[in-house]
Residue, then its C-alpha position, 0 to 999 in steps of 0.5 A: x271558598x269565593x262566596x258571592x253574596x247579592x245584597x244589593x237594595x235597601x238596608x234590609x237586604x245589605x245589612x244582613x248580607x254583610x253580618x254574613x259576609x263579615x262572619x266569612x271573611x272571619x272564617x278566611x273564605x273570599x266574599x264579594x259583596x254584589x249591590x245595585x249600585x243605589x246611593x244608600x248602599x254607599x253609606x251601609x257598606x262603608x266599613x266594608x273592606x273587601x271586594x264590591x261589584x255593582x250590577x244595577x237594576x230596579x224593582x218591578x211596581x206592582x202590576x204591569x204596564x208600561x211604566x214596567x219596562x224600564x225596569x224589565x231592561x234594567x233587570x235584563x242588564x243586571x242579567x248580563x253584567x252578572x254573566x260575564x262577571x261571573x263567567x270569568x270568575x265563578x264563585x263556589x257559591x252565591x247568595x242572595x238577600x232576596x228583593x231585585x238585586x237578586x234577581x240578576x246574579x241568580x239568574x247568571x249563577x243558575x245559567x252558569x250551574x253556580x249553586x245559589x243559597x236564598x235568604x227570606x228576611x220576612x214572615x210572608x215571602x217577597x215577589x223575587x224570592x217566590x220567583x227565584x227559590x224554584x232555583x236554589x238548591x237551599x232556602x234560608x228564613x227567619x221566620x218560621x211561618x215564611x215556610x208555610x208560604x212557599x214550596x221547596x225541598x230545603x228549606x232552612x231556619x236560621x233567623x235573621x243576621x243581625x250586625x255584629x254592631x247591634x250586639x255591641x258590649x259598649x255601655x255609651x249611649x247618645x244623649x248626655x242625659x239619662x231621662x226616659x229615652x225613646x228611640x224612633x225609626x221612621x225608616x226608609x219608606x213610609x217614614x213621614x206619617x210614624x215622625x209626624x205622629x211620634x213628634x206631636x206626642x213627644x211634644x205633647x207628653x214634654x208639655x204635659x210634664x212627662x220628663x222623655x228625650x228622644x233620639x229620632x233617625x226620620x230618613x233625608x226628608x223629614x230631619x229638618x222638620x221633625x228637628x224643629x218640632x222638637x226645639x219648639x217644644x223644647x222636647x231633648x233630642x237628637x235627630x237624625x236621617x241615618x245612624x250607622x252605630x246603632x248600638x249607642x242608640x240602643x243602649x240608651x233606649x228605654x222603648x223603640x217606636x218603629x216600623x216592622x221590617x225584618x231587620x228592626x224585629x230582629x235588632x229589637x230581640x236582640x236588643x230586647x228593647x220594649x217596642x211599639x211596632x207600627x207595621x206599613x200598610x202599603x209594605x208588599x203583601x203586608x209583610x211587616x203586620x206579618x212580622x210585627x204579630x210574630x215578634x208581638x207573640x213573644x209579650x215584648x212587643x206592642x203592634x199598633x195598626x196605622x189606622x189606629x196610630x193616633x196622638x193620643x193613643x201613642x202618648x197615653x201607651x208611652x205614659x203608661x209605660x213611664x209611669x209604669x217601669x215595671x211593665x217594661x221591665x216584663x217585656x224586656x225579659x219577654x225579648x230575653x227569651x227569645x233564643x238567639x239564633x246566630x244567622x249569621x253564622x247558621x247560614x255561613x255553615x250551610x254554605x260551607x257544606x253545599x261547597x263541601x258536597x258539590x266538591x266530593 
C-alpha cells in the first residue's frame, strides 16, 4: 500500500503524522511524508528515514484582506505541485493532519479521485478541516466532542498519535539531581508570557526554600533569557528551545505547566504527569480552552486561565503540590485512567481498509 501522509506545519501536525507514518513503515506499507517546507519541520523529521516531498504553502490570517493574497497563491501553488506529483505517482491513500499543509494535497488527491482520510487533532475542529472534511471519505479525531462540531458520515474516534518516543521504557532523566522537578513548555506560539510567568515564580519559590529544579524548553526567542533568570536566582535548570527526546524530560517531571495543544494533552495522558494547562487564548477558535477542560474532566489536570495565570497563583498551586505529594499522586492515577487509545495504530487500520475496499 503507497500512504501519502500531508503533516506539513507546526509539530502538532508533523509529530502525529509521523507516530502513523512510522506504525506503517512498520506494517511494510510505502509512506511519503508530504510537509511545507518550514525551518521547523527539518528538526521534527530528522529521524525520519523515508521519502519527503516538500510542497510549501502558508496559513490564511484570520479575515480577508489584502494581506491574504500572498498566501491564497502559495496555497494555489502547494495545489499545483501536489497535482503533478501526485498525477505521476498516485498514492493508494492520503492523509492529512489537518492546518494549511493539508490544504494542497487534498485538493490534488480529491481532482485525482485519491481517497483522502483527515485527522482532527483538537476538541473544536480547524478552518482547514471544516473546509476540506466535505472531501474526505473518513474523518478521524481525538476528542470526542470534535464530533458535535462538524457534519459527516464517517466520523472516527481514534484519539491522537503520540510518538512512539513518549512511551518510552527508559527510566533516565535530564537532571542529575532528583529534587521536585517541574517541567515547563512554553510552546511554539504564545510562549513568552507562560516563560516569564513560570520563571519569576520558580525564582520565587527557590527563594523562598522550596527545593524545585526545572527543565524549561522556551521556543528560540525566549532561551537566553529565561536561562539568565534561573542562574540569577541560582534556581536548578536546563533550558532549552527545543527537545526532541521528550521522554527523559518526562521521566523526571514531578508536574508539567504548558500550553493546551493536542499533542501536549495527549503526551500529558500518556505519561500521566500531573499538569497545569494555561490554554492560549488567542489559539484559533479557543481551541486549547476546549482541549484543556476535556483532559481536566479526567481530575489529572489543572486549567488555569491567562487572565488568571499570575506569580503568586502558579507558586502557591506548585507549593501546594510540593507540600502535598499526595495530591499528585491522585492526579497521576486520574491520567492512569484514561484508556489509552493507540491512534496510531486505529488510524493505520482504517487506511488499510478504504485501500481494502476500493480495491475489491
Amino acid at each position: 500500500m503507497k500512504v501519502a501522509i500531508a503533516c506539513g506545519g507546526t509539530g502538532g501536525h508533523i509529530f502525529p503524522g509521523l507516530a502513523v507514518a512510522n506504525v506503517l513503515k512498520d506494517r511494510r506499507h510505502n509512506v511519503v511524508l508530504w510537509l511545507a517546507g518550514r525551518d521547523v519541520e527539518s528538526e521534527s523529521i530528522s529521524n525520519w528515514k523515508g521519502p519527503i516531498i516538500s510542497i510549501g504553502g502558508k496559513g490564511l490570517p484570520v479575515g480577508f484582506s489584502w494581506r491574504s493574497l500572498p498566501a491564497v497563491f502559495s496555497l494555489l501553488a502547494a495545489f499545483l505541485r501536489s497535482w503533478i506529483v501526485m498525477r505521476k505517482n498516485p498514492p493508494d491513500v492520503l492523509l492529512a493532519m489537518g492546518g494549511y499543509g493539508s490544504v494542497g494535497p487534498v485538493l490534488a488527491a480529491r481532482t485525482l479521485g485519491i481517497p483522502i482520510v483527515l485527522h482532527e487533532a483538537n476538541a473544536i475542529p480547524g478552518r482547514a478541516i471544516e473546509m476540506l472534511s466535505r472531501y474526505a471519505f473518513a474523518l478521524a479525531i481525538s476528542f470526542e466532542s470534535s464530533a458535535g462540531y462538524i457534519s459527516h458520515p464517517r466520523i472516527v474516534l481514534t484519539g491522537f498519535p503520540v510518538r512512539q518516543d513518549i512511551r518510552s521504557d527508559k527510566k533516565e532523566g535530564m537532571m542529575k539531581t532528583s529534587k521536585f522537578t517541574v517541567l515547563v513548555m512554553g510552546g511554539s506560539q504564545g510562549a513568552h508570557k507562560l516563560n516569564e510567568i513560570a520563571s519569576a515564580a520558580f525564582c520565587d519559590l527557590h527563594l523562598n526554600g522550596i527545593p524545585v529544579q526545572v527543565i524549561h524548553l522556551t521556543g528560540v526567542k525566549d532561551e537566553q533569557i529565561v536561562r539568565k533568570v534561573y542562574n540569577e536566582a541560582g534556581v536548578p535548570c536546563t533550558v532549552l528551545s527545543f527537545l526532541k527526546e521528550m521522554a527523559t524530560a518526562y521521566n523526571q517531571a514531578d508536574m508539567v505547566i504548558a500550553r493546551a495543544g493536542a499533542a501536549t494533552c495527549a503526551e500529558i495522558a500518556a505519561r500521566a504527569v500531573p499538569a497545569v494547562l494555561v490554554p492560549l487564548p488567542t489559539a484559533m477558535r479557543d481551541h486549547q480552552t476546549a482541549n484543556a477542560r476535556s483532559l481536566a474532566k479526567s481530575g489529572g489536570v489543572e486549567v488555569m486561565i491567562e487572565k488568571d495565570f499570575t506569580v503568586e497563583k502558579l507558586s502557591t498551586y506548585v507549593r501546594e503540590c510540593y507540600r502535598n505529594p499526595e495530591k499528585l499522586d491522585r492526579m497521576k492515577e486520574a491520567l492512569k485512567n484514561i484508556p489509552s487509545s493507540n491512534a496510531a495504530e486505529k488510524i493505520s487500520d482504517l487506511l488499510e481498509k478504504i485501500v481494502r475496499s476500493k480495491s475489491v
